[in-house]
C-alpha positions in Angstrom: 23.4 -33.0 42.2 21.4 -30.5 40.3 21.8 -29.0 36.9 22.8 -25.7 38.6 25.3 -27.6 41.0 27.2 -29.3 37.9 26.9 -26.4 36.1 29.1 -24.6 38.7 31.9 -27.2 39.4 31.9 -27.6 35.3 32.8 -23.7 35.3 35.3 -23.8 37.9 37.0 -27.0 36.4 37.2 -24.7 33.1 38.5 -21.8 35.4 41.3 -23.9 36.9 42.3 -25.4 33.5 42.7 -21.9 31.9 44.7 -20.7 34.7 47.0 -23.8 34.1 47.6 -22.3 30.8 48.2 -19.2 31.4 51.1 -20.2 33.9 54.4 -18.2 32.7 56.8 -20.6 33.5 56.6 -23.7 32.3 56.9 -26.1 35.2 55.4 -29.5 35.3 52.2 -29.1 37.2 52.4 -30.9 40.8 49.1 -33.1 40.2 48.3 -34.0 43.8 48.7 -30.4 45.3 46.4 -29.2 42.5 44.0 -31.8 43.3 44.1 -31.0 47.4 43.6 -27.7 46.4 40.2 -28.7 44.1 39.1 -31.8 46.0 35.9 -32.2 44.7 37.6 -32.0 40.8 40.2 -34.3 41.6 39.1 -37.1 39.7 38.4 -34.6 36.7 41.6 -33.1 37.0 43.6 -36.1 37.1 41.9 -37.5 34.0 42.5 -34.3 31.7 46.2 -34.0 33.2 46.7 -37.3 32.5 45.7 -37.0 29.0 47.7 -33.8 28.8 51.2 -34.6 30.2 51.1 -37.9 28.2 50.3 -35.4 25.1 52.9 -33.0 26.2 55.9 -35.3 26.4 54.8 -37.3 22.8 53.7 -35.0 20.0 57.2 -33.6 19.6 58.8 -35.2 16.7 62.3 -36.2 17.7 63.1 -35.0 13.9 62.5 -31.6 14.3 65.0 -29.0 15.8 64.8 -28.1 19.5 62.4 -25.0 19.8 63.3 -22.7 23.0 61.6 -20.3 24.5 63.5 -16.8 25.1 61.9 -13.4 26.4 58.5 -14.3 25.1 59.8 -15.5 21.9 60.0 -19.1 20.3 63.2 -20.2 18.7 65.1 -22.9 17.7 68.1 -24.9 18.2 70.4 -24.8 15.6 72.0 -28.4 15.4 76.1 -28.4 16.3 78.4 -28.3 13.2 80.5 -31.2 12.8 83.1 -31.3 13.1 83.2 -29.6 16.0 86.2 -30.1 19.0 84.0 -30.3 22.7 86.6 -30.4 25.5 88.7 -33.5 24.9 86.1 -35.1 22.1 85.7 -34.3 18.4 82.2 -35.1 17.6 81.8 -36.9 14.2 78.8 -37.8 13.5 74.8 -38.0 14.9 74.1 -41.3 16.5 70.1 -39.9 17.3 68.1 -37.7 19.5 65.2 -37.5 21.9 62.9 -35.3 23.5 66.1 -33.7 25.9 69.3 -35.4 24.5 71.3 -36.0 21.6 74.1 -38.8 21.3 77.2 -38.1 18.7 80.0 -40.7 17.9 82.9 -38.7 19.4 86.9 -39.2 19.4 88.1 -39.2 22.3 91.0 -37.2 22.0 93.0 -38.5 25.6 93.0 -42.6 25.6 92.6 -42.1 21.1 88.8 -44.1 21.5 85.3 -43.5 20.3 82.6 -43.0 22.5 78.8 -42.1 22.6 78.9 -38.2 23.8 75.4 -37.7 24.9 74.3 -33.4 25.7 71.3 -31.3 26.5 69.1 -30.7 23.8 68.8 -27.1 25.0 72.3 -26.2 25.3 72.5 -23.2 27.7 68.8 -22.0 27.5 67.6 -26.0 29.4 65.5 -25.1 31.6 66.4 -26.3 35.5 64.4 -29.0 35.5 66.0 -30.4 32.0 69.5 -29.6 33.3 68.3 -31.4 36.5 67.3 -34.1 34.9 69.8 -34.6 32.7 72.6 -34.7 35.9 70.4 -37.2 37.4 70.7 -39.6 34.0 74.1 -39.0 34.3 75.1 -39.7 37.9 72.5 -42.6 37.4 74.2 -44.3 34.9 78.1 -43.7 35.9 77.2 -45.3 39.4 76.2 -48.5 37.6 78.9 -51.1 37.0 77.6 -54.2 35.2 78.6 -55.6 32.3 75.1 -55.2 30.7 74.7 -51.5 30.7 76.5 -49.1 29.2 79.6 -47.4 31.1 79.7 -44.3 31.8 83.4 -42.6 31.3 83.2 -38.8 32.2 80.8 -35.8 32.9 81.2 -32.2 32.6 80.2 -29.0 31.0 81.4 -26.8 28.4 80.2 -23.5 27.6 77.0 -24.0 28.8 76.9 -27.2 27.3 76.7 -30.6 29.7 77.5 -33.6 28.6 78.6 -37.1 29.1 80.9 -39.8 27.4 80.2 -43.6 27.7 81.1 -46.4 25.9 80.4 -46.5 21.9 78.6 -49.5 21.1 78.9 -50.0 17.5 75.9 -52.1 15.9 72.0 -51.8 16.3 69.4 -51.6 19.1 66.9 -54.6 20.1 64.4 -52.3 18.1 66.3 -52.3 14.6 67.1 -56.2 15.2 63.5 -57.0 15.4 62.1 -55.4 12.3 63.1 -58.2 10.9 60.2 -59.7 12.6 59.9 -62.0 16.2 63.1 -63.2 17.3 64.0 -67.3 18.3 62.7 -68.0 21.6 66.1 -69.2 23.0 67.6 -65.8 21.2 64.8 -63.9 23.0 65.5 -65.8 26.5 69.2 -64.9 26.1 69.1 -61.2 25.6 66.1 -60.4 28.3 67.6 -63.1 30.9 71.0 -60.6 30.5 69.2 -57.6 30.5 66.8 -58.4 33.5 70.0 -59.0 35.5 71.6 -55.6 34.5 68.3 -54.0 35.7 68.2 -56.0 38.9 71.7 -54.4 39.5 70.5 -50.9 39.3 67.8 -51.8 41.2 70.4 -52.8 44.0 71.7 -49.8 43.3 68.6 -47.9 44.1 67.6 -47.0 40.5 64.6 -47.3 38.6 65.0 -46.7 34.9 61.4 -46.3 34.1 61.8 -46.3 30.2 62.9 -49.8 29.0 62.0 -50.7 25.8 63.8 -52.4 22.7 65.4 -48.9 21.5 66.8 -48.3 24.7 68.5 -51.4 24.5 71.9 -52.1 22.5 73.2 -55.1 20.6 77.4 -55.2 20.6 79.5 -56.5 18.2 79.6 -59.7 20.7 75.2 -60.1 20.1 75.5 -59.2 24.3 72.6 -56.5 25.2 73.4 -53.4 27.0 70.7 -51.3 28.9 71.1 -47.3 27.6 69.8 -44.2 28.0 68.6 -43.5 32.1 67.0 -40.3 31.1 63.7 -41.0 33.1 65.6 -42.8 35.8 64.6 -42.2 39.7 66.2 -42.8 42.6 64.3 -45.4 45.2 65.0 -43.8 48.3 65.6 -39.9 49.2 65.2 -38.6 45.7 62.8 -35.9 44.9 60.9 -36.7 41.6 62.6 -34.6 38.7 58.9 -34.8 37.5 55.7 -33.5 39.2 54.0 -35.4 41.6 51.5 -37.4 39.6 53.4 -37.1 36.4 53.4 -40.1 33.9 56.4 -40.6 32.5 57.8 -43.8 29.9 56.7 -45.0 26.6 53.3 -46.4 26.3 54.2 -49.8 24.8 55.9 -50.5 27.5 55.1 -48.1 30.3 53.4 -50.1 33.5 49.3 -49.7 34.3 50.5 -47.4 37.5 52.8 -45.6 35.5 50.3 -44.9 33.0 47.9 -43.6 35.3 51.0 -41.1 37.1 49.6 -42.8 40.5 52.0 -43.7 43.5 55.4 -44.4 43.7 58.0 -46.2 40.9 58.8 -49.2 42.2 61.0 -52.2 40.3 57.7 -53.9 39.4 57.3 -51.2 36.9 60.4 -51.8 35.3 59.5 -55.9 35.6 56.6 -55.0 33.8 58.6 -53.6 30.9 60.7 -56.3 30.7 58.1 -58.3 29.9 56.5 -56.0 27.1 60.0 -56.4 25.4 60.1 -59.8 25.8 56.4 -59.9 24.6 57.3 -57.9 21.1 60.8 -60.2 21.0 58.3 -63.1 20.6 55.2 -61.5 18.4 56.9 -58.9 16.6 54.8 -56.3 17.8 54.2 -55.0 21.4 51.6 -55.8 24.2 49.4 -52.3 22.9 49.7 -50.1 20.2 47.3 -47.8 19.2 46.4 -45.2 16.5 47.9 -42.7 18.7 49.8 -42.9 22.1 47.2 -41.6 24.0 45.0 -44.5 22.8 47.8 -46.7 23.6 47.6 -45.0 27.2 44.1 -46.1 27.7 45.0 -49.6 26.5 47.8 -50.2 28.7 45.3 -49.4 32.1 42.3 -50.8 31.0 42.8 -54.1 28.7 44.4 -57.3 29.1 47.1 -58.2 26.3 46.1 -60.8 23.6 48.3 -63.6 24.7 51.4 -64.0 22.8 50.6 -67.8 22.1 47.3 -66.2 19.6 50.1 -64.2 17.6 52.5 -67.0 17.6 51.8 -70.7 18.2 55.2 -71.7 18.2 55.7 -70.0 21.4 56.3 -72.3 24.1 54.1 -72.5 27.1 56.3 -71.4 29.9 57.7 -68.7 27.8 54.2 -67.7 27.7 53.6 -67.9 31.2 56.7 -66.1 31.8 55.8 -62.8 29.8 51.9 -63.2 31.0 52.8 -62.8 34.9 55.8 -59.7 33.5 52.6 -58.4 32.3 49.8 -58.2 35.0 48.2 -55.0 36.2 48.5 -55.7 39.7 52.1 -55.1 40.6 52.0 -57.8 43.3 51.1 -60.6 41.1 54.4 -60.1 38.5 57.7 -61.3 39.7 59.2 -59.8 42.9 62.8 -59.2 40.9 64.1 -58.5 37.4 66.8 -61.1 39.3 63.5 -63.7 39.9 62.8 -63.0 35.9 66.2 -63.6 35.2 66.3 -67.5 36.8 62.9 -68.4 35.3 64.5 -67.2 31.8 67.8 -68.8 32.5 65.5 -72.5 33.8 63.7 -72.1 30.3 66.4 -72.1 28.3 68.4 -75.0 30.2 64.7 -77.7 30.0 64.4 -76.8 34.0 60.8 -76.4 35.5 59.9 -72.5 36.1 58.5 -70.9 39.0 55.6 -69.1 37.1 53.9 -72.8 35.4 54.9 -74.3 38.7 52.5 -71.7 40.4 49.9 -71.8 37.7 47.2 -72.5 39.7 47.8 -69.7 42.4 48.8 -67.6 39.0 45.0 -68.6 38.0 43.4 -68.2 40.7 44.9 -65.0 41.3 43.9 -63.9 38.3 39.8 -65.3 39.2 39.8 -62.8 42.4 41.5 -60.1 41.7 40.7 -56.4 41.8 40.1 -55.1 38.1 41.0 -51.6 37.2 37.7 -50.1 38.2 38.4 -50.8 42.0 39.6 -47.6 43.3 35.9 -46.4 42.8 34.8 -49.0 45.4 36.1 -47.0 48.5 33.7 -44.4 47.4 31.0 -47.3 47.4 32.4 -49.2 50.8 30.7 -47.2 53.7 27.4 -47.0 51.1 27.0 -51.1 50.9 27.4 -51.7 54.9 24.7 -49.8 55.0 23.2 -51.5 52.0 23.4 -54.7 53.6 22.0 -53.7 56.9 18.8 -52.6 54.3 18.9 -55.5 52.9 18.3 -57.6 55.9 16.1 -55.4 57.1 14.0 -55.6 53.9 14.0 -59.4 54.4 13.5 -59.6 58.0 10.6 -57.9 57.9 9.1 -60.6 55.0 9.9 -63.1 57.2 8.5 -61.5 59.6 4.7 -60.7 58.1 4.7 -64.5 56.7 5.2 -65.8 59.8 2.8 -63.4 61.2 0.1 -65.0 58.6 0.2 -62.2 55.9 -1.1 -64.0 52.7 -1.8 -61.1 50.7 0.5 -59.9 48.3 -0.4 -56.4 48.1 1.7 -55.8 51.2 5.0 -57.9 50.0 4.3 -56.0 46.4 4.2 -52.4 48.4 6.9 -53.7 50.7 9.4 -54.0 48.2 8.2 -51.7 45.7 8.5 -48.7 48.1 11.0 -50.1 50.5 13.4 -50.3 47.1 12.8 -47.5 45.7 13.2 -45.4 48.3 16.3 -46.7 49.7 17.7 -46.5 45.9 16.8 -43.0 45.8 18.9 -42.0 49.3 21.6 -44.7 48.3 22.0 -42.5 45.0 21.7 -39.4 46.5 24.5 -40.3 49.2 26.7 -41.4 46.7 26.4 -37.9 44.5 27.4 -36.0 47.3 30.4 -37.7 47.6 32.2 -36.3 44.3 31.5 -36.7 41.1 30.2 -40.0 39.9 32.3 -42.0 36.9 31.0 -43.8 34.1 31.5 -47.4 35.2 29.8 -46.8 38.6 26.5 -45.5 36.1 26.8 -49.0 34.7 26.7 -50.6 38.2 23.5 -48.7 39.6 22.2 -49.4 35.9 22.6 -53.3 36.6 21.0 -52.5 40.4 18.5 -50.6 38.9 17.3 -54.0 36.6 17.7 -56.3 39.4 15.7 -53.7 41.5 13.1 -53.6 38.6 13.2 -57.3 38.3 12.8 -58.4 42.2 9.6 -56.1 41.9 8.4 -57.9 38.5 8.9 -61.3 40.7 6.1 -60.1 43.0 3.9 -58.9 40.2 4.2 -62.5 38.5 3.0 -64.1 41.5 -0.8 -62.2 41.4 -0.4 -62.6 38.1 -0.6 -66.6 38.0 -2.4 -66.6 41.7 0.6 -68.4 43.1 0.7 -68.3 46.9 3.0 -65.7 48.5 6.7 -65.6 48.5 6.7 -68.7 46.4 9.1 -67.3 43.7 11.3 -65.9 46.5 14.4 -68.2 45.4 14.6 -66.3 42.3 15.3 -64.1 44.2 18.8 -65.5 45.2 19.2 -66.3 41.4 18.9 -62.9 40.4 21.3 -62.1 43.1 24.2 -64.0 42.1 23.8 -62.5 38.4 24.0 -59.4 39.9 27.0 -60.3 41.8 28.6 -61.8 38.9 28.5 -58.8 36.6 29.8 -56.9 39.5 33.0 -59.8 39.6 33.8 -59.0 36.4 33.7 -55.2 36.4 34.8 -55.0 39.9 36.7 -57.0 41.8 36.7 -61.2 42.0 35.3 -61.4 45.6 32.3 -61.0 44.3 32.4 -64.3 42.4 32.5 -66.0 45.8 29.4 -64.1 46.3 27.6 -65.0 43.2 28.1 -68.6 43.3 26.8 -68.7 47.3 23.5 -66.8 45.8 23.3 -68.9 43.1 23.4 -72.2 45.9 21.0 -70.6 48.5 18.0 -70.9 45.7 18.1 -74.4 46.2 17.3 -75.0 50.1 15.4 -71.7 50.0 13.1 -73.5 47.8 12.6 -76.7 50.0 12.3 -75.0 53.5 10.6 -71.9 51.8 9.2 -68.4 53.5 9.1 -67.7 56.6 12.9 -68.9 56.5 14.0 -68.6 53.1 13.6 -65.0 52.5 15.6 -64.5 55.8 18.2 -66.5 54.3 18.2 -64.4 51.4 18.9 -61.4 53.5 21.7 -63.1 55.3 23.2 -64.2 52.0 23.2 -61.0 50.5 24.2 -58.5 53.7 27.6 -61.0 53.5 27.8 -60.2 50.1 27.9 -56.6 50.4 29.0 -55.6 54.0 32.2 -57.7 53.8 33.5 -56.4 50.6 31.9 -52.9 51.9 33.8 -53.2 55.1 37.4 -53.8 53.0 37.2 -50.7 50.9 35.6 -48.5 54.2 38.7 -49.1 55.5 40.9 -48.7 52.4 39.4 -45.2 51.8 40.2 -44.3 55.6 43.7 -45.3 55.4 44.0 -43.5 52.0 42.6 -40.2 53.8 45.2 -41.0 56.6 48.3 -41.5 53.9 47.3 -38.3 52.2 47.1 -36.2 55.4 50.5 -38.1 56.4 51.9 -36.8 53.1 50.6 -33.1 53.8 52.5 -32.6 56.5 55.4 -30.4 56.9 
């Protein structure tokens, strides 16, 4: 891509982002159509909107008065005087508020009872989608009947105020109990083994709550835990997302890796993987990531591995440990199936039984070995490029094979061989991979490491007329430098390629005792395997991702 070229999509990315801002209404922005409609700047426009939603939804301190926006003009909220009689309740005092809602301690008037009286920040001036989502917290919530989440008693609306009553539940939340630092493990077990089962119900129910964390959750005057507030709470199945497609949503603490990137679906692994960052700060006293700021926290939660719990506190016992550690992996697949699965490991901890995640601690560590890291998405850009690659490759070293056996003992033609044969195939390999949309910063770092290996193989060949060694003689190193390639690709990429470092690293050795014409054809056989098989995976990945996309564009 030229200066010019870059120069232009650069001005047009700046174009689209202005015209974002200048929207009138304030709608959350419905990432993925934006992105079909800018193809070649989705990955940009992801990124920045990303950034930006995440921004939007935390720099408002829950402190300050509501500001609306009426006729042009910003105003605010002015807080409701208390006391103050709404339909059958006589509000009392301020329990808290959020970004949308605010919870009073009410009397109910009827059945002589306090309860939690929870309305729209906004009053009458909530925008649609507010007042949507606020019905969907609602109906969420008062279709939930489990002893472990809060009841829901009534809902209505009264001048231009909704609202909802549920049960008042006098004492703290898991967040004020634990300033007092990390709870007892069997304390710890106890609360998250109850409130992974009250989540599994909603999940039955066909509700995700999407923001668990320790202030959401309740302590009663009976120490049980109660799961509150189902503001961000979705629906499984035939529900419309009160937030734009693409929209990232949660807490960063404790939001999940494909939450934090605003990718895909909810599913109940997100919520598993919250459970676990609660459990995680129930044991530390602090939570998986925390940052300077919450975007910082944002990056953290998709790109690093927690420091494991046992570090911050050895008392920690080691299935508790490899209870929270498989809550918190990045791939959803590899946490546990259920909050209800959770729940039994918890419940086998705290009676001496044996739990399911240190009875599968090899497969847990050897899942951990091969799995995709997550840069792997950037391989189906690279999947169609290394088939080709590896058909290169083998060409390259067919052909050595080919002029040893021929009786080539010169090395001027191996040295030109693989000098130009590599350089220009790097050059169209490069080239094919810019035109394919813009190029991200850890796929520089992977041609960097093939540009060294490049450099390197070529230095092999100039060490050999250097020391007058006979031809092809150093072509095991070859194989060695190979598998180091591969291994810096396993751990930036995905653990398959481990499988293909440690085969390179093996072939040096009986390419050394038969040596050329038949070792350098085994090197080209070694390393076509290594990159057409993975190449062949992610081809097809990025085929069936095309397909799902047009699948989702239809009417």
């Amino acid at each position: 891509m030229t200066t010019a070229d870059q120069d232009e999509r650069d001005q047009r990315l700046a174009q689209v982002l202005v015209d974002l801002d200048r929207r009138s209404a304030p709608e959350p922005v419905d990432v993925e159509q934006l992105c079909r409609a800018h193809p070649d700047l989705a990955v940009e426009l992801r990124q920045i909107l990303a950034v930006g939603q995440m921004m939007d939804v935390l720099v408002t301190d829950p402190s300050q008065k509501a500001t609306l926006t009426i006729d042009g003009r910003a105003r605010r909220m002015a807080p409701l005087e208390i006391p103050r009689q709404i339909a059958d309740y006589d509000l009392v005092d301020e329990l808290g508020r959020g970004g949308m809602g605010v919870v009073y301690k009410a009397w109910d008037r009827q059945l002589e009872r306090f309860v939690a009286l929870k309305m729209i920040l906004r009053g009458a001036h909530a925008s649609s989608s507010d007042q949507a989502r606020f019905r969907s917290e609602a109906q969420a919530a008062a279709g939930l009947n489990h002893p472990n989440i809060v009841p829901v008693y009534q809902v209505g609306e009264v001048d231009g105020h909704a609202f909802f009553s549920m049960k008042y539940v006098p004492g703290l939340t898991l967040s004020e109990v634990m300033k007092k630092g990390p709870l007892l493990q069997r304390q710890a077990t106890a609360y998250l083994a109850r409130i992974a089962r009250a989540v599994h119900h909603a999940h039955q129910a066909g509700i995700l709550h999407r923001d668990l964390k320790p202030a959401n959750v309740l302590i009663d005057e009976n120490d049980e835990p109660l799961v509150a507030d189902f503001g961000l709470a979705k629906r499984t199945e035939n529900d419309p997302s009160l937030t734009g497609s693409g929209a990232i949503v949660g807490t960063p603490s404790y939001m999940a890796p494909e939450q934090a990137m605003g990718q895909g679906q909810p599913t109940p692994a997100a919520d598993v993987y919250s459970l676990g960052a609660i459990l995680y700060e129930m044991l530390t006293g602090r939570p998986p990531f925390l940052a300077a700021t919450p975007v910082d926290t944002l990056l953290l939660v998709r790109s690093e591995e927690p420091v494991r719990p046992r570090l911050l506190n050895p008392q920690i016992d080691l299935d508790l440990e490899f209870i929270c550690r498989k809550c918190l992996e990045k791939n959803p697949e590899h946490r546990y199936a259920s909050a209800a699965q959770l729940a039994d490991d918890l419940e086998a901890f705290t009676h001496g039984e044996p739990v399911s995640a240190r009875s599968s601690s090899l497969i847990y560590f050897l899942s951990r070995i091969f799995r995709e890291t997550h840069h792997a998405p950037v391989l189906e850009n690279w999947g169609l490029l290394w088939m080709w690659h590896s058909a290169m490759v083998m060409l390259l070293c067919g052909v050595t094979s080919l002029m040893h056996a021929l009786g080539v003992q010169s090395h001027s033609p191996y040295l030109a061989l693989w000098s130009i044969g590599l350089a220009v195939w790097g050059t169209i390999f490069w080239n094919l991979r810019s035109r394919g949309g813009p190029v991200t910063f850890v796929e520089r770092q992977i041609a960097h490491v093939w540009a060294a290996a490049v450099i390197a193989s070529i230095g092999i060949f100039i060490v050999e007329v250097i020391l007058e060694m006979p031809v092809l003689i150093l072509s095991p190193v070859l194989s060695v430098l190979a598998g180091m390639v591969f291994l810096i690709k396993a751990g930036t990429l995905s653990g398959w390629f481990y499988i293909a470092a440690v085969i390179s690293f093996l072939a040096a050795v009986p390419m050394a005792f038969v040596g050329p014409p038949i070792g350098p054809l085994m090197l080209g056989v070694v390393l076509a395997l290594g990159f057409f098989v993975p190449g062949l995976k992610y081809y097809r990945q990025r085929l069936q991702s095309i397909s799902d996309s047009a699948k989702r564009d239809l009417p």
